[in-house]
PDB file with one MODEL, atoms N, CA, C and O in Angstrom:
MODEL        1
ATOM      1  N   UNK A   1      23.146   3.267   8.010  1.00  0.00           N
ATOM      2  CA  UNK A   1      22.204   4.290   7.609  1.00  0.00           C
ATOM      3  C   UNK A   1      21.903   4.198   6.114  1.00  0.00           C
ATOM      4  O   UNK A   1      20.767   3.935   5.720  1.00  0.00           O
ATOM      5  N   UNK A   2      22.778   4.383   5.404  1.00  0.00           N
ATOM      6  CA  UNK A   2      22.826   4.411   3.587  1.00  0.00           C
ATOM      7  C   UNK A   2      21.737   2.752   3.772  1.00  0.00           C
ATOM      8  O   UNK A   2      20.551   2.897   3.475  1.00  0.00           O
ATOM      9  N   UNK A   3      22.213   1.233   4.263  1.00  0.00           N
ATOM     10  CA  UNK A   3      21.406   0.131   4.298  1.00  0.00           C
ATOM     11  C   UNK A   3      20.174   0.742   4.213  1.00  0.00           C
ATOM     12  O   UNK A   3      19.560   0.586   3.157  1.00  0.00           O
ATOM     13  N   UNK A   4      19.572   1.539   5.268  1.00  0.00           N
ATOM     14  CA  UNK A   4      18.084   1.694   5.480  1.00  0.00           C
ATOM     15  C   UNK A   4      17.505   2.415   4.405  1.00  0.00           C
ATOM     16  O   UNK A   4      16.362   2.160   4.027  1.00  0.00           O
ATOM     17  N   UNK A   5      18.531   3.707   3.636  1.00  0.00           N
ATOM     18  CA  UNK A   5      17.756   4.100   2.416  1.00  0.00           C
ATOM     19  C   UNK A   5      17.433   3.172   1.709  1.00  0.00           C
ATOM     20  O   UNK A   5      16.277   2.774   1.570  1.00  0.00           O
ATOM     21  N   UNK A   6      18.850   2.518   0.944  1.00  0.00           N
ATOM     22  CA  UNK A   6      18.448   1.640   0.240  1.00  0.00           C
ATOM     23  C   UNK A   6      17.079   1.101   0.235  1.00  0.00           C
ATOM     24  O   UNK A   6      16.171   1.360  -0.556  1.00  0.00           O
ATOM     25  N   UNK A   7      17.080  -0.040   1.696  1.00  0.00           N
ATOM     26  CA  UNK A   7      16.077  -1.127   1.409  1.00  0.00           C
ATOM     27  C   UNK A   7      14.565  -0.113   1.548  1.00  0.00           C
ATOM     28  O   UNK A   7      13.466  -0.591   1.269  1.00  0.00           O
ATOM     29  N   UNK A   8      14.736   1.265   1.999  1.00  0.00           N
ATOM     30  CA  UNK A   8      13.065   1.728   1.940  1.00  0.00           C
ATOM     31  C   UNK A   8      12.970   1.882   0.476  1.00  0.00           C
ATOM     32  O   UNK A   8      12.019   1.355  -0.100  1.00  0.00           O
ATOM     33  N   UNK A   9      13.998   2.658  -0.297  1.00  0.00           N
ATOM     34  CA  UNK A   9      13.935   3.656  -1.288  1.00  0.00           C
ATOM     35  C   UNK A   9      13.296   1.789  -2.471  1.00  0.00           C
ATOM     36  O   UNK A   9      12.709   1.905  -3.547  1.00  0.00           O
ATOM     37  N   UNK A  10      13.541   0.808  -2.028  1.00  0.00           N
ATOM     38  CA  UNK A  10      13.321  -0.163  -2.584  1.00  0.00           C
ATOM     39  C   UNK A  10      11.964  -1.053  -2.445  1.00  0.00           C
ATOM     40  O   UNK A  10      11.531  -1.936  -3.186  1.00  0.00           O
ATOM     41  N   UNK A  11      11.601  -0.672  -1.601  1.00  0.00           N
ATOM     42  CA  UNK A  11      10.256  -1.223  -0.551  1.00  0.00           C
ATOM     43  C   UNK A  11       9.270  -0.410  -1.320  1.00  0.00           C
ATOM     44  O   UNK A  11       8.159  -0.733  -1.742  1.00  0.00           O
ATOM     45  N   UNK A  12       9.968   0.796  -1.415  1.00  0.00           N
ATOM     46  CA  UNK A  12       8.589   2.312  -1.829  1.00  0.00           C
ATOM     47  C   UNK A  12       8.670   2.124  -3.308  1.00  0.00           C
ATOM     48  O   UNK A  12       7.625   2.543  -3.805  1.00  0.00           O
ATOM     49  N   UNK A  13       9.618   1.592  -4.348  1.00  0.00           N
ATOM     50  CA  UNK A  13       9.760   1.756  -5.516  1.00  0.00           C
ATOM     51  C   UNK A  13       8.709  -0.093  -6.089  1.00  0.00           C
ATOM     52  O   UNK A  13       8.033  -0.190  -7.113  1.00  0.00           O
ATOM     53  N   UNK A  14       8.887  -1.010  -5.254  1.00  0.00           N
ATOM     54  CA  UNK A  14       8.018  -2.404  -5.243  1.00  0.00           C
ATOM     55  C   UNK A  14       6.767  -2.040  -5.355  1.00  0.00           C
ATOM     56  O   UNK A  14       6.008  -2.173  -6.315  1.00  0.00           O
ATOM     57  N   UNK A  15       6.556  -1.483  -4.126  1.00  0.00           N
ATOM     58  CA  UNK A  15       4.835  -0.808  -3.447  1.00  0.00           C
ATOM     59  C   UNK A  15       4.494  -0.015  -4.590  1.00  0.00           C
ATOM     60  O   UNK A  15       3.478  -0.279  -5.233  1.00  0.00           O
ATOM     61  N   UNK A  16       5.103   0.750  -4.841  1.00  0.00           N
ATOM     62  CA  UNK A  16       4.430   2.033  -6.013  1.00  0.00           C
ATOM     63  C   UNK A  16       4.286   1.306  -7.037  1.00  0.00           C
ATOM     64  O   UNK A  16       3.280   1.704  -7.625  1.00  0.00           O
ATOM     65  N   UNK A  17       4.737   0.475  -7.553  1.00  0.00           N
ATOM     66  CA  UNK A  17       4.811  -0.545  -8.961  1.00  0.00           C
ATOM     67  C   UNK A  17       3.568  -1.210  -8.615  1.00  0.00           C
ATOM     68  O   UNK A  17       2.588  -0.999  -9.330  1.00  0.00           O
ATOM     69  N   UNK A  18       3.466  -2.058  -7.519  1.00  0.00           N
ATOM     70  CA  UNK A  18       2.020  -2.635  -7.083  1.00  0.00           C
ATOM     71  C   UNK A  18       0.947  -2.377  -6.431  1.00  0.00           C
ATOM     72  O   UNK A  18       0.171  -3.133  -5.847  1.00  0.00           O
ATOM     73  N   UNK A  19       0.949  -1.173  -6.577  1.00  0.00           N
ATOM     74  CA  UNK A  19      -0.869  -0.162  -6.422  1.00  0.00           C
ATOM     75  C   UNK A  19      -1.667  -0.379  -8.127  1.00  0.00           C
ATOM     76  O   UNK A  19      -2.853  -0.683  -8.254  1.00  0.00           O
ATOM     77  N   UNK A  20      -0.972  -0.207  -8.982  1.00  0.00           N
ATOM     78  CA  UNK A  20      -1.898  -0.602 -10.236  1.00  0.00           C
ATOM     79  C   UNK A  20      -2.651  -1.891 -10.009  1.00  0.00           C
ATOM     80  O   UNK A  20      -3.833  -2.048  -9.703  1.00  0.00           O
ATOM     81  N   UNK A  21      -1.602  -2.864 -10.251  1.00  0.00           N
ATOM     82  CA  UNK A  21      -2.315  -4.287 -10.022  1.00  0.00           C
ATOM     83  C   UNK A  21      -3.233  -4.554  -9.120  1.00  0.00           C
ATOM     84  O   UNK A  21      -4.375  -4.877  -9.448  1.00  0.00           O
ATOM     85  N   UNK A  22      -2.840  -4.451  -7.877  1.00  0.00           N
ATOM     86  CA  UNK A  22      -3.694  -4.383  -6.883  1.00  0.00           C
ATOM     87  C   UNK A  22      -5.331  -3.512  -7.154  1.00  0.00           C
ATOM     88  O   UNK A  22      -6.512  -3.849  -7.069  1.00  0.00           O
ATOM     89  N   UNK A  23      -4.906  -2.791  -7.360  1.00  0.00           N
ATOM     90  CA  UNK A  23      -6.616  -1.908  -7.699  1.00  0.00           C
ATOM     91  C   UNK A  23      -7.022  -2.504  -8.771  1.00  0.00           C
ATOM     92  O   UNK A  23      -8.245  -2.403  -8.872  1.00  0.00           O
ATOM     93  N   UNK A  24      -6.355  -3.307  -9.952  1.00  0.00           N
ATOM     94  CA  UNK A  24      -7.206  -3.960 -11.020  1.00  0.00           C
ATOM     95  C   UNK A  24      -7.592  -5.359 -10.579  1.00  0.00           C
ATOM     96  O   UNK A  24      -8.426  -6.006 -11.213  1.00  0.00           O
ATOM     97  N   UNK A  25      -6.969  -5.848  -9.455  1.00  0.00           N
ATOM     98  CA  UNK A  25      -7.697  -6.937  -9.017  1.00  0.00           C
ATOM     99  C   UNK A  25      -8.874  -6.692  -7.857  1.00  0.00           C
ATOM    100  O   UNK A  25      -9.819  -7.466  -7.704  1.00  0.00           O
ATOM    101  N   UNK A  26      -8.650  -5.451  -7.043  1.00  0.00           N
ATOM    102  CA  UNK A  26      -9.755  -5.135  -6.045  1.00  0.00           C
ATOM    103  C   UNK A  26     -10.827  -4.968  -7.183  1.00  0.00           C
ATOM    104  O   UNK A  26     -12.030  -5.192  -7.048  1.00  0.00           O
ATOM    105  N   UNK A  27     -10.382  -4.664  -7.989  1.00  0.00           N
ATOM    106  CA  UNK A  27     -11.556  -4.133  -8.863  1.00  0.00           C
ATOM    107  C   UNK A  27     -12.293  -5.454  -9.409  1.00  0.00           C
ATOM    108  O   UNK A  27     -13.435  -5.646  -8.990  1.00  0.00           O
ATOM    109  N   UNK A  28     -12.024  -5.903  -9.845  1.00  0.00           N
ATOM    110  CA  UNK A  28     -12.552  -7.093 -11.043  1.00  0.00           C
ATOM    111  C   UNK A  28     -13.094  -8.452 -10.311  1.00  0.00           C
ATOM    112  O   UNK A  28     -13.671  -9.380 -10.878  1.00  0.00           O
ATOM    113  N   UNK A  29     -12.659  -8.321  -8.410  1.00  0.00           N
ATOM    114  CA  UNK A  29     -13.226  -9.017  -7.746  1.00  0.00           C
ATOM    115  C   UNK A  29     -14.270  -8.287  -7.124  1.00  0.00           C
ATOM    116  O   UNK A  29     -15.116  -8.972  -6.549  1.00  0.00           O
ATOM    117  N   UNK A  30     -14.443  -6.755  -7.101  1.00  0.00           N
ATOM    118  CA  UNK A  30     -15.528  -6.801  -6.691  1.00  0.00           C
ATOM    119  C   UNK A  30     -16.676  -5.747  -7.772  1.00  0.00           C
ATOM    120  O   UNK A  30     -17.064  -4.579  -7.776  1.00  0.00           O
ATOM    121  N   UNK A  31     -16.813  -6.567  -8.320  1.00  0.00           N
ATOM    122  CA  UNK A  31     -17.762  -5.945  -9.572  1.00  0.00           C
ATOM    123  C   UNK A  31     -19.222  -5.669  -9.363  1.00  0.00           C
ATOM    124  O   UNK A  31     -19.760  -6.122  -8.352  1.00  0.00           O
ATOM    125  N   UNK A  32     -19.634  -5.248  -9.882  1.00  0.00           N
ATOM    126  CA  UNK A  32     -21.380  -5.198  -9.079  1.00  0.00           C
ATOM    127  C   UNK A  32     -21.901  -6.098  -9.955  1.00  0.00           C
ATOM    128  O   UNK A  32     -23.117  -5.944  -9.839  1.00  0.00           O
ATOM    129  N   UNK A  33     -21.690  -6.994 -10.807  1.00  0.00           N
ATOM    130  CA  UNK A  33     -22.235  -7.867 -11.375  1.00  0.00           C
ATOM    131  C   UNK A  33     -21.375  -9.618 -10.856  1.00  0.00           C
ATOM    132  O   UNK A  33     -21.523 -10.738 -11.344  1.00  0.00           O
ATOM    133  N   UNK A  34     -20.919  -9.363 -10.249  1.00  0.00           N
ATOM    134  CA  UNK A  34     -19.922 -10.355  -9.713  1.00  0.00           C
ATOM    135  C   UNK A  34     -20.701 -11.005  -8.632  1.00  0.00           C
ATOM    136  O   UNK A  34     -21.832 -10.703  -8.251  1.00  0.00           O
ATOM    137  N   UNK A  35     -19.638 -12.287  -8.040  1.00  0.00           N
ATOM    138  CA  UNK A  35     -20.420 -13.344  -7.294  1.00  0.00           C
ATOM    139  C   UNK A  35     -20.074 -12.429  -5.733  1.00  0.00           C
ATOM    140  O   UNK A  35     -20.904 -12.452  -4.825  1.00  0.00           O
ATOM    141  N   UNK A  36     -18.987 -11.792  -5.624  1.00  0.00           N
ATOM    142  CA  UNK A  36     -18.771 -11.522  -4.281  1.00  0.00           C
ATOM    143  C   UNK A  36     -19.964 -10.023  -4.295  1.00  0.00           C
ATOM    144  O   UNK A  36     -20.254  -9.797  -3.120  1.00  0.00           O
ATOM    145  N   UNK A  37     -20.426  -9.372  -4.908  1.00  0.00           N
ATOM    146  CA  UNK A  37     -21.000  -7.984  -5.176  1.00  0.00           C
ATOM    147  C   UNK A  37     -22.731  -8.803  -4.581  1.00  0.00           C
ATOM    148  O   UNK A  37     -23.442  -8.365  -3.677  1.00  0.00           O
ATOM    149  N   UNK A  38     -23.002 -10.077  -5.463  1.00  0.00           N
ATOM    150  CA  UNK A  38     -24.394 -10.123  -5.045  1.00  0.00           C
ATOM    151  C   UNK A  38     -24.721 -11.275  -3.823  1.00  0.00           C
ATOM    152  O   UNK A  38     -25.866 -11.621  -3.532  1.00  0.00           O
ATOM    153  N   UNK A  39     -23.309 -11.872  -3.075  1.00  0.00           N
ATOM    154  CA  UNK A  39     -23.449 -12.109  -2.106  1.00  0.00           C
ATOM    155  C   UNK A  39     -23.134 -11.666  -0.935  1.00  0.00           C
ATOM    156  O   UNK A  39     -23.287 -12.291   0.115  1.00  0.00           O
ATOM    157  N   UNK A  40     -22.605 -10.386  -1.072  1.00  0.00           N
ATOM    158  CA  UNK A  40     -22.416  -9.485  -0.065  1.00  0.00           C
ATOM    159  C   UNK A  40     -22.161  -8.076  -0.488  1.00  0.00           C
ATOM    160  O   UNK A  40     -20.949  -7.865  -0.438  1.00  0.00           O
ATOM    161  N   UNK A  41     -22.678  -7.269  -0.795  1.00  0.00           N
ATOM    162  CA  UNK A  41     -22.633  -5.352  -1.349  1.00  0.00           C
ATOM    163  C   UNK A  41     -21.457  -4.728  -0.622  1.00  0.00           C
ATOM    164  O   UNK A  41     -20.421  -4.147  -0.945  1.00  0.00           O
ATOM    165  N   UNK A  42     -22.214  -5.191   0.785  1.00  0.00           N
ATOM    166  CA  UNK A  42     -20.710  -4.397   2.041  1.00  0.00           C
ATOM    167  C   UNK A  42     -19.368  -5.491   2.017  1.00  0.00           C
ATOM    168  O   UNK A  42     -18.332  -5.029   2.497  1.00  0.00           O
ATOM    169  N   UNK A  43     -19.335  -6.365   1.692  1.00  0.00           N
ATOM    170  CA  UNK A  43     -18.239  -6.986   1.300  1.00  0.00           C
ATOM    171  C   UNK A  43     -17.078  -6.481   0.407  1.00  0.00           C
ATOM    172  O   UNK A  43     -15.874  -6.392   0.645  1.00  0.00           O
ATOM    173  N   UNK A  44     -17.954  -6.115  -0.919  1.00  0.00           N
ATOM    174  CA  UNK A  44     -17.224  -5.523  -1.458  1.00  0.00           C
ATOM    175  C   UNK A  44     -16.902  -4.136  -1.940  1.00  0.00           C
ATOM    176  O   UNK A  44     -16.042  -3.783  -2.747  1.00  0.00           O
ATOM    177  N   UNK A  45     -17.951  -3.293  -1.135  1.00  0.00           N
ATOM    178  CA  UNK A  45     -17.443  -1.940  -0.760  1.00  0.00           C
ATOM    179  C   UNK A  45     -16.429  -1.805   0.196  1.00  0.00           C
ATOM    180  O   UNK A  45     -15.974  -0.666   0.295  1.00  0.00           O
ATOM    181  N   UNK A  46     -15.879  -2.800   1.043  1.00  0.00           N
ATOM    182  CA  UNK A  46     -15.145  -2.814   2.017  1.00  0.00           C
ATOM    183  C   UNK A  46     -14.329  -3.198   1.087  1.00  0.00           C
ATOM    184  O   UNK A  46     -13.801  -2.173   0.657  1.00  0.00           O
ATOM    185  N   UNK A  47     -13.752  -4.513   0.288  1.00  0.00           N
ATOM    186  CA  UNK A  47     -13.168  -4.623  -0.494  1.00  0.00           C
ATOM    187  C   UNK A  47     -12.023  -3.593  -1.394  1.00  0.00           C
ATOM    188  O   UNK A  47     -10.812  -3.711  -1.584  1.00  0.00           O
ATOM    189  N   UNK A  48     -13.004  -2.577  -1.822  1.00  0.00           N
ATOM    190  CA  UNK A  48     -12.686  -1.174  -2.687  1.00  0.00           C
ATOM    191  C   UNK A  48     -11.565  -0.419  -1.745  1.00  0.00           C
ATOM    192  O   UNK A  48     -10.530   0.148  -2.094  1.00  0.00           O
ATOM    193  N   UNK A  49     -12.081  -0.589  -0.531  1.00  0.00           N
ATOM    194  CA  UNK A  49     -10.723   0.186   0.173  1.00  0.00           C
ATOM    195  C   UNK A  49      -9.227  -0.132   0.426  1.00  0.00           C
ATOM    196  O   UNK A  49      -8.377   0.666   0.821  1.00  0.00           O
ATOM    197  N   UNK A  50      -9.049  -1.526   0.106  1.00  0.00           N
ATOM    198  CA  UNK A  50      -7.851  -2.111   0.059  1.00  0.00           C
ATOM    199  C   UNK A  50      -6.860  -1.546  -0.767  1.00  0.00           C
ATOM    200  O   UNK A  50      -5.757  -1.424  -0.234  1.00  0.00           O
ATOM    201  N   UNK A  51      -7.006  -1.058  -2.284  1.00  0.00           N
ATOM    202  CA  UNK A  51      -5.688   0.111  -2.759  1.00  0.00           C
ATOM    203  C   UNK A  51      -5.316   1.235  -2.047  1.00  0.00           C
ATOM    204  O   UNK A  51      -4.193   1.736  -2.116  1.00  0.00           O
ATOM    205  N   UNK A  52      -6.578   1.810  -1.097  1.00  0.00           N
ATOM    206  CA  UNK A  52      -6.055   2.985  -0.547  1.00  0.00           C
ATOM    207  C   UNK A  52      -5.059   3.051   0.923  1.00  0.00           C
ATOM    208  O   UNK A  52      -4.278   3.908   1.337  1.00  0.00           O
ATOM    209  N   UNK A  53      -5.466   1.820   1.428  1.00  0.00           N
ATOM    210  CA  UNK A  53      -4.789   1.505   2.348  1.00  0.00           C
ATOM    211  C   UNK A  53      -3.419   0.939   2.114  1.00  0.00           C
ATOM    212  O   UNK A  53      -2.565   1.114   2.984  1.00  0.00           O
ATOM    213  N   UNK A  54      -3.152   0.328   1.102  1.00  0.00           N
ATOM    214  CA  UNK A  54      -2.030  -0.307   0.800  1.00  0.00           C
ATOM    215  C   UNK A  54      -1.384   0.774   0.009  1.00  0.00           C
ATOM    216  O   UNK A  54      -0.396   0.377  -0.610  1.00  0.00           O
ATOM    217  N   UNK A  55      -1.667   2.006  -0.136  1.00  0.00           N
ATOM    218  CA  UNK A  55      -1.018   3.391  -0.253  1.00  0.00           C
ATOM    219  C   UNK A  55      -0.626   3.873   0.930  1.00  0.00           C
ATOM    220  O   UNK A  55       0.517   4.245   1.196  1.00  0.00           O
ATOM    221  N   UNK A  56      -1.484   3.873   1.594  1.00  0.00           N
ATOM    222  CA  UNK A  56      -0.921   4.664   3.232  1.00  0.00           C
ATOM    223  C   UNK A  56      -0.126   3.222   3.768  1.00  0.00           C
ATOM    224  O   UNK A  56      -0.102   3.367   4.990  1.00  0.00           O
ATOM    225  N   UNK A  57       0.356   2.259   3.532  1.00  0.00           N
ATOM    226  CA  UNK A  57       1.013   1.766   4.087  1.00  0.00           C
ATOM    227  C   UNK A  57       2.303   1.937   3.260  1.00  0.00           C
ATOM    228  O   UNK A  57       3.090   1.069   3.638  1.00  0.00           O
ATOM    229  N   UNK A  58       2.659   2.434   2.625  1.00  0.00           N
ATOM    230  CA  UNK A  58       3.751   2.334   1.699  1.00  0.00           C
ATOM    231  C   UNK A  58       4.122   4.369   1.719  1.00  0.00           C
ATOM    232  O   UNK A  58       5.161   4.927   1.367  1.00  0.00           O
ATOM    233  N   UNK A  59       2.925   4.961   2.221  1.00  0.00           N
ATOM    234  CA  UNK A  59       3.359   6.124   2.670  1.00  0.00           C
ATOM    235  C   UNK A  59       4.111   5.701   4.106  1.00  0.00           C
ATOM    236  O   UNK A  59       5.071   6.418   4.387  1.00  0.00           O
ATOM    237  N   UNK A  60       3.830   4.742   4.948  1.00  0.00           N
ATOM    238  CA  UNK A  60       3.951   4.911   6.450  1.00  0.00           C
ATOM    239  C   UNK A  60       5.106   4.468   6.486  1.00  0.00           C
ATOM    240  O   UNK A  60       5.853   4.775   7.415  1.00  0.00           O
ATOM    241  N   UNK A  61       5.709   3.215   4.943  1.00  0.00           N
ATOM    242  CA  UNK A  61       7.166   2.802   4.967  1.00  0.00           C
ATOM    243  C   UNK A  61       8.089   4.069   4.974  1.00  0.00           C
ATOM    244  O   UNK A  61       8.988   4.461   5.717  1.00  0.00           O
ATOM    245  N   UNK A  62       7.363   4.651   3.589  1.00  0.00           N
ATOM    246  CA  UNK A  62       8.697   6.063   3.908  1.00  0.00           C
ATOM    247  C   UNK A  62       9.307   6.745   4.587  1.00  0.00           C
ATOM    248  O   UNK A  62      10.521   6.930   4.683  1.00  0.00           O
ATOM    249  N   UNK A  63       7.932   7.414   5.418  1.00  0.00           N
ATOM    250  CA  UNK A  63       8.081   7.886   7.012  1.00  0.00           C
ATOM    251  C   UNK A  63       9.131   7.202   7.896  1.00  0.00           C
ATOM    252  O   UNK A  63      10.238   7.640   8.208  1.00  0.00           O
ATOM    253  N   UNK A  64       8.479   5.881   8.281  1.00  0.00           N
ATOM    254  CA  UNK A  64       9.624   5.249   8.911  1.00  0.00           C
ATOM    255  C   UNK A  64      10.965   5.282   8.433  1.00  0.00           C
ATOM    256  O   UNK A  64      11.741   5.758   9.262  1.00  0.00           O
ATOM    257  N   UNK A  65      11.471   4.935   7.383  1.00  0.00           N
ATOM    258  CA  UNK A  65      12.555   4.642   6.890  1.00  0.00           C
ATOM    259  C   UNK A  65      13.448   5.914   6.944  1.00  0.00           C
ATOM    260  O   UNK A  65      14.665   5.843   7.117  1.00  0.00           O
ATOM    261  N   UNK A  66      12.586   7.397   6.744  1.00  0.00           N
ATOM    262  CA  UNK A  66      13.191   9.076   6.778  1.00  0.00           C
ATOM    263  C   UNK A  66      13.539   9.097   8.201  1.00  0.00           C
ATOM    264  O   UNK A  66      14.697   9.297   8.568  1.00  0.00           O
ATOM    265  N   UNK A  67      12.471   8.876   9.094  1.00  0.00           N
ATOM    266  CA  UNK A  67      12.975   9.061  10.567  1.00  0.00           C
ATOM    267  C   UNK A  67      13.761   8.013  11.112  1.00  0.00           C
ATOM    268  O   UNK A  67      14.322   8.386  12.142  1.00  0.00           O
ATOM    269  N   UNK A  68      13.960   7.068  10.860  1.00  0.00           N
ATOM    270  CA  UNK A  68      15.114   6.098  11.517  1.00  0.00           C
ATOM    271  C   UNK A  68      15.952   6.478  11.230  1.00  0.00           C
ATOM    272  O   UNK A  68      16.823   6.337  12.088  1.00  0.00           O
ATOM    273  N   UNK A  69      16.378   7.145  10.060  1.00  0.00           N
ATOM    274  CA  UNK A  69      17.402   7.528   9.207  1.00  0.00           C
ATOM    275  C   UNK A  69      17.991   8.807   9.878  1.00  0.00           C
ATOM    276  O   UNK A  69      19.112   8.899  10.378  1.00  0.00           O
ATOM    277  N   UNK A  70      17.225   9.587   9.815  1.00  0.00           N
ATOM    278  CA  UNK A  70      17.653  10.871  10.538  1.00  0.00           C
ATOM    279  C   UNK A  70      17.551  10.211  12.118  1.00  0.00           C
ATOM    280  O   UNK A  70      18.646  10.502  12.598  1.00  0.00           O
ATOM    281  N   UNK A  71      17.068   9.746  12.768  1.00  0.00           N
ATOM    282  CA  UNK A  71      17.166   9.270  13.999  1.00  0.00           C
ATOM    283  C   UNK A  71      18.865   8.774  14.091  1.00  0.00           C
ATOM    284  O   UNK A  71      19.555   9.263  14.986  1.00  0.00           O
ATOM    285  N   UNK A  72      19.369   7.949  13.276  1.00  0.00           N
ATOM    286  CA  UNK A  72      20.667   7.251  13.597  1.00  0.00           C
ATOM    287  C   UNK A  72      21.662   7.957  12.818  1.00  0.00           C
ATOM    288  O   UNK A  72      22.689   7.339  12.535  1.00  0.00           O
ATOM    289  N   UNK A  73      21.494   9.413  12.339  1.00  0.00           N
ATOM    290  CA  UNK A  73      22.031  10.195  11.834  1.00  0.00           C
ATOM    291  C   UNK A  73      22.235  11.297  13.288  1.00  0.00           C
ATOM    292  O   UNK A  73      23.017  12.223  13.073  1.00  0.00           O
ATOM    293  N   UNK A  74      21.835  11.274  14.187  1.00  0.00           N
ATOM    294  CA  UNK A  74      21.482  12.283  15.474  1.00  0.00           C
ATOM    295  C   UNK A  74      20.788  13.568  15.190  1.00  0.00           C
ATOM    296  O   UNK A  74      20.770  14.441  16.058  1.00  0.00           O
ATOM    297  N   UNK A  75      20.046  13.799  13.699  1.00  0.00           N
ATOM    298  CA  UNK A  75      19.137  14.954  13.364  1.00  0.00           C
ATOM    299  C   UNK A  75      18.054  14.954  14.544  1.00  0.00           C
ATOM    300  O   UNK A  75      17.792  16.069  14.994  1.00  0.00           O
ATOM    301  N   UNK A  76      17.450  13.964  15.054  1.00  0.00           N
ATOM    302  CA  UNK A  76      16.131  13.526  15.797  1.00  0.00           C
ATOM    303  C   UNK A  76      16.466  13.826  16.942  1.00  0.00           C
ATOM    304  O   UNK A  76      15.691  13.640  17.880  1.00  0.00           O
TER     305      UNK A  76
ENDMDL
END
């Protein structure tokens, strides 16, 4: 059990460190003056959504990692 904090409480502390970067590279690849912006617009409006998702996936680690936890704790 303590294993599974660990490696989430470590997973979530990686992830949270790499939402900056990540959004300064979603960003700077999709620029509106950029090659991917004027060969495809919806490319890289689709693009733009990639930090937010790679937030809710690093929300969805936590989740998991709280309920397995309490799951093999017999709280669940």
């Amino acid at each position: 059990m303590i294993a599974n904090l660990i490696g989430g409480f470590v997973a979530i502390l990686i992830g949270t460190s790499l939402v900056g970067p990540v959004s300064t590279e979603v960003n700077t690849a999709a620029q509106t003056n950029g090659a991917l912006y004027n060969a495809s617009s919806w490319g890289a409006t689709v693009l733009k959504l990639v930090p937010g998702f790679f937030a809710l996936g690093i929300l969805g680690i936590g989740i998991a990692v709280t309920y397995s936890s309490l799951r093999q704790a017999g709280v669940v």
